[in-house]
Each structure stands twice: as structure tokens, then as C-alpha cells.
C-alpha positions, 0 to 999 in steps of 0.5 A: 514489487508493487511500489518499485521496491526490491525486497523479493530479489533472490527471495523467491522460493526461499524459506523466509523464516529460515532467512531471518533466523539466520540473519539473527542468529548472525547477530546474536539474537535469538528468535523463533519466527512462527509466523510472517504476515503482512500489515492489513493481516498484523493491524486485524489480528492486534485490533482483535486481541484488544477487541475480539467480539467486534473487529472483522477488518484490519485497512491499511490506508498509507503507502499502500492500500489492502483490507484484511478480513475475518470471515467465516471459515464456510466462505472460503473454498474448500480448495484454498484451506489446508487439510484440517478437521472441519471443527478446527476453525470457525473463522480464518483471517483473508488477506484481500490484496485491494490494492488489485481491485480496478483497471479499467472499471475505476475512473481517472484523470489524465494525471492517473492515465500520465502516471500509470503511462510512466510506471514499470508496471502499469496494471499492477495494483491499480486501486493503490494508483490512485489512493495510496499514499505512494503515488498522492504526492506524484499525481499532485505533483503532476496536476501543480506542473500541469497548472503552472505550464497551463496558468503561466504561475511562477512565471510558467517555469517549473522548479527543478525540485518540481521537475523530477518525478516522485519529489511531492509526497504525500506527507507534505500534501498533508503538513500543506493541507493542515495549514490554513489558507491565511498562512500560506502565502501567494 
């Protein structure tokens, strides 16, 4: 998958539903699984429930980046839709799979270009490359190895914990980013 997780492994053309039935049913719990959808789909759909006459998009800006959308049924292909009675529905939710936009039409840094050199797959999902949660703590970490190499810090000698790729995340960019500058020291 997109962020080297392997949650689709032996899943492809599997019935998912009946997966987790199963596996529930294994524990004892009951369920009836009526419908899978992703976050952008679930934040949109529950935003909508509480807020009906004003919610069209559901962002998800976190691990990864994706909109989903509401729009009017009449913008979708005929072709993408399933056989239904044209009164059925007015508006169907799109999930646009954002993290796709870009490749070579978005700018980046050399850090973005080492980063994107070093992935298993390099063009896949480049927007999520350079904005998402999952890869802001590596281009950072990328750029403090680059400064310490080019400015002599920390005696120019990079910590190991620093060394190794995806050990800066982006929560600690954020508790860092929340400290004023008097508290941190130099």
C-alpha cells in the first residue's frame, strides 16, 4: 500500500465483508457489516449526519492526505454509476483519492526528490509525499542531517537515532513546534 503497509496482502479479490464476519463471529460477536468506506468517505458522511445542509467535503489531513466529496449525482459518469432508476439518488459521495494529484507538475526540494529516490514506489501517491503526516517527520529529518553535515552542529556528527530513516515523526515536529523558542535550548 501507499505508506509500505501490508494490510491488502491475500486480500485482493477477497470478499471483505465476509472476512470480518468471520473473524467476528470467531470471537463471539456478532455483527453485520453493511458497508466498508474509507476515512475522507466516514468523516463526510458523519459531518453530514450532524450538518446535512452544509457539509460537501470530508479532508483528511493526518497520516495520509484524501477529500471526499458530495457532489451532484449529474457530475458523475453514467458509466462509473450502477444500474439505478435516475430519481434514486441526487448526490453520491466521491472519494477523490488526493494523495494521486501531482508528480511532476507539483514543486520539491532536493529533501522530497532524496525521499521520493528512496521509496518502494516512488510515484505513487506523490501529493501524500510531500504533506502528509507520514512522510513530514523524514523530509525534516532529511533536511536536520543535511544541516548538521553542511553546518558542523552537534560537532557535525549525526546521532545514530537520527541516522536511520523514519525516526523523526511528525508528532514530535508538532510537540516541538509547540514549544517556544526560550524553552528550547541550543
Amino acid at each position: 500500500m501507499g505508506k509500505s503497509f501490508h494490510a491488502a496482502d491475500g486480500l485482493l479479490n477477497q470478499n471483505l465483508s465476509s472476512i470480518l464476519q468471520t473473524s467476528c463471529l470467531h470471537h463471539n460477536l456478532h455483527v453485520s457489516l453493511s458497508a466498508i468506506v474509507n476515512d475522507s468517505s466516514a468523516t463526510l458522511l458523519s459531518a453530514a449526519y450532524s450538518h446535512p445542509s452544509t457539509t460537501t467535503f470530508g479532508l483528511i489531513l493526518g497520516t495520509g492526505v484524501n477529500i471526499a466529496a458530495y457532489l451532484p449525482v449529474t457530475t458523475i459518469s453514467p458509466s462509473k454509476l450502477p444500474p439505478r432508476p435516475q430519481t434514486l439518488a441526487t448526490h453520491v459521495v466521491v472519494n477523490t483519492e488526493l494523495g494521486m494529484f501531482g508528480g511532476p507538475s507539483l514543486p520539491s526540494t532536493k529533501w522530497d526528490k532524496t525521499l521520493k529516490a528512496s521509496h518502494p514506489r516512488p510515484d505513487f501517491q506523490p501529493l501524500e509525499h510531500l504533506v502528509s503526516g507520514f512522510y513530514l517527520g523524514e523530509v525534516a529529518r532529511l533536511i536536520l542531517v543535511d544541516a548538521i553535515h553542511e553546518t558542523g552542529a552537534f560537532g557535525g556528527v549525526v546521532p545514530d537515532s537520527l541516522a536511520r530513516e523514519y525516526t523523526l515523526d511528525a508528532k514530535t515536529l508538532s510537540l516541538l513546534e509547540r514549544c517556544s523558542p526560550s524553552a528550547v535550548p541550543l
